[in-house]
C-alpha positions as CSV (number, residue, x, y, z in Angstrom):
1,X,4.9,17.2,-41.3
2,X,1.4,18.5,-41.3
3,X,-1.3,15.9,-42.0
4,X,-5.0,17.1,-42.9
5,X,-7.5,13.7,-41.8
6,X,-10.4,13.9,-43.4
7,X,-12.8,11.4,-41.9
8,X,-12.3,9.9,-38.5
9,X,-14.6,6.6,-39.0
10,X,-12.9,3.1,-39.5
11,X,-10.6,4.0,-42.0
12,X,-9.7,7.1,-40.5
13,X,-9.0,5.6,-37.1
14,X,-7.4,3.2,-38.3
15,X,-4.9,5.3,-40.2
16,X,-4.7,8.0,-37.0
17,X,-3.8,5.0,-35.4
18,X,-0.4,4.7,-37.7
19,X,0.4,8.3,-38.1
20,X,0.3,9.0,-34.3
21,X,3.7,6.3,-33.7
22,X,5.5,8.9,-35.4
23,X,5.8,12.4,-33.3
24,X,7.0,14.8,-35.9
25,X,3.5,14.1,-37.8
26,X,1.0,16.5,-36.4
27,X,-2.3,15.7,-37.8
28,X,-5.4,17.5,-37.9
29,X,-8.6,15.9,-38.2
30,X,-11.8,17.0,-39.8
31,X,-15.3,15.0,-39.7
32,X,-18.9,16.2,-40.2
33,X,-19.6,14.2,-36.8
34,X,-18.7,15.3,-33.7
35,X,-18.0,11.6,-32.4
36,X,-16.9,9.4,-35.2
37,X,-14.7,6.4,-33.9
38,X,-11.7,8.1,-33.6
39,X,-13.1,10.1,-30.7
40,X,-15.0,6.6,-29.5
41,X,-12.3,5.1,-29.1
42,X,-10.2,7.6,-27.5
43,X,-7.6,8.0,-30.4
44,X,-8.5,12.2,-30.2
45,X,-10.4,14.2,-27.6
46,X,-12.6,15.6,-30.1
47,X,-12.5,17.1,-34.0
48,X,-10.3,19.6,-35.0
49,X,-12.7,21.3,-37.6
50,X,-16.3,20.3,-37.8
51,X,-16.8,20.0,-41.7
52,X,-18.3,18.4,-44.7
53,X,-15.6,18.6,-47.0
54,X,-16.9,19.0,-51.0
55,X,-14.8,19.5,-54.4
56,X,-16.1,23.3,-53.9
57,X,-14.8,23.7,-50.2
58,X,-11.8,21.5,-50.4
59,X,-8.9,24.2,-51.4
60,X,-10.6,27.1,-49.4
61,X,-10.4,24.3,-45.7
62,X,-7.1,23.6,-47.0
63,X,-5.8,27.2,-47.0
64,X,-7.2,27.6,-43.1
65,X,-5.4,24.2,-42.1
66,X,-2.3,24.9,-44.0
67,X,-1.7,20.5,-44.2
68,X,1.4,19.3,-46.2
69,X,-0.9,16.3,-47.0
70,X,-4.4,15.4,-47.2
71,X,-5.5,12.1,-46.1
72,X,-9.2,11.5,-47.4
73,X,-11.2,8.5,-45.4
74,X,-14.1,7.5,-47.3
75,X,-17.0,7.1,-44.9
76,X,-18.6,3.6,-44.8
77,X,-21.1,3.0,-47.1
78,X,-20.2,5.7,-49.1
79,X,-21.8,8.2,-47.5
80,X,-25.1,6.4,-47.4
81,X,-25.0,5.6,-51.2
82,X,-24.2,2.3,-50.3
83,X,-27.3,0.9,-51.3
84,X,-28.1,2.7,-54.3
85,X,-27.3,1.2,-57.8
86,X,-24.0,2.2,-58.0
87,X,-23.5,4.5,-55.2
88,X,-20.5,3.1,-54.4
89,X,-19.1,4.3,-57.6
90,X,-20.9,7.4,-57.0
91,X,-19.1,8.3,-53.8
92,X,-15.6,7.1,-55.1
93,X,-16.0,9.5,-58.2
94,X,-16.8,12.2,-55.8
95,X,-13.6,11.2,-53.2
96,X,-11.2,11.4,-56.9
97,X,-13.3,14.8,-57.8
98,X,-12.3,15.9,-54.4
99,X,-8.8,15.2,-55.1
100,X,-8.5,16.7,-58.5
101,X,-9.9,20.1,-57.3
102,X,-7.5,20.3,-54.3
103,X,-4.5,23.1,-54.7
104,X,-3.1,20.9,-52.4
105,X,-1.7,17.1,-52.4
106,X,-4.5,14.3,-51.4
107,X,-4.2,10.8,-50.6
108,X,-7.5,9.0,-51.3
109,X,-7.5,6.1,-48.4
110,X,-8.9,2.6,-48.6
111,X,-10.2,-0.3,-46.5
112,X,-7.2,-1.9,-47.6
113,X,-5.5,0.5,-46.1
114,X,-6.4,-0.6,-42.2
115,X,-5.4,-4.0,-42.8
């Protein structure tokens, strides 16, 4: 199986973490950092595709990476919304928007998640 990670933060590591017990999973990991904690922390040498993934972009990444699922990490703080009046709920409508525009199948991951 094919595994598209978007985000490689806390979340993201956390889940690579899981996914990487299993070796018929091969994931693939995209992050608009080039060192998110994933690569801190040794889980990957380094992103596979350097990319800020959008509702507009998501289905034309997709067809590059060819994933049988997407995984997507919400960054902490939702992507520096955080402390806005509701830019939490901001970035979590834009992680479902993401979703819903997708040809392909997404997972939207939570902190609950890493527990």
């Amino acid at each position: 199986m094919r595994i598209w990670l978007i985000g490689a933060g806390s979340i993201g590591a956390a889940t690579l973490r899981q996914l990487q017990k299993n070796p018929d999973i091969s994931v693939v990991v995209s992050d608009p950092s080039p060192n998110p904690l994933a690569v801190r922390e040794g889980l990957i040498e380094k992103i596979d595709y350097l990319e800020t993934v959008s509702p507009v972009n998501i289905t034309q990444l997709a067809r590059r990476i060819r994933p049988d699922l997407i995984l997507l990490s919400p960054p902490e703080g939702g992507v520096g919304l955080g402390a806005l009046e509701g830019g939490q709920a901001l970035a979590q409508a834009l992680n479902y928007e993401i979703s819903a525009r997708s040809d392909y199948p997404v997972i939207v991951l939570s902190l609950s998640n890493t527990r």
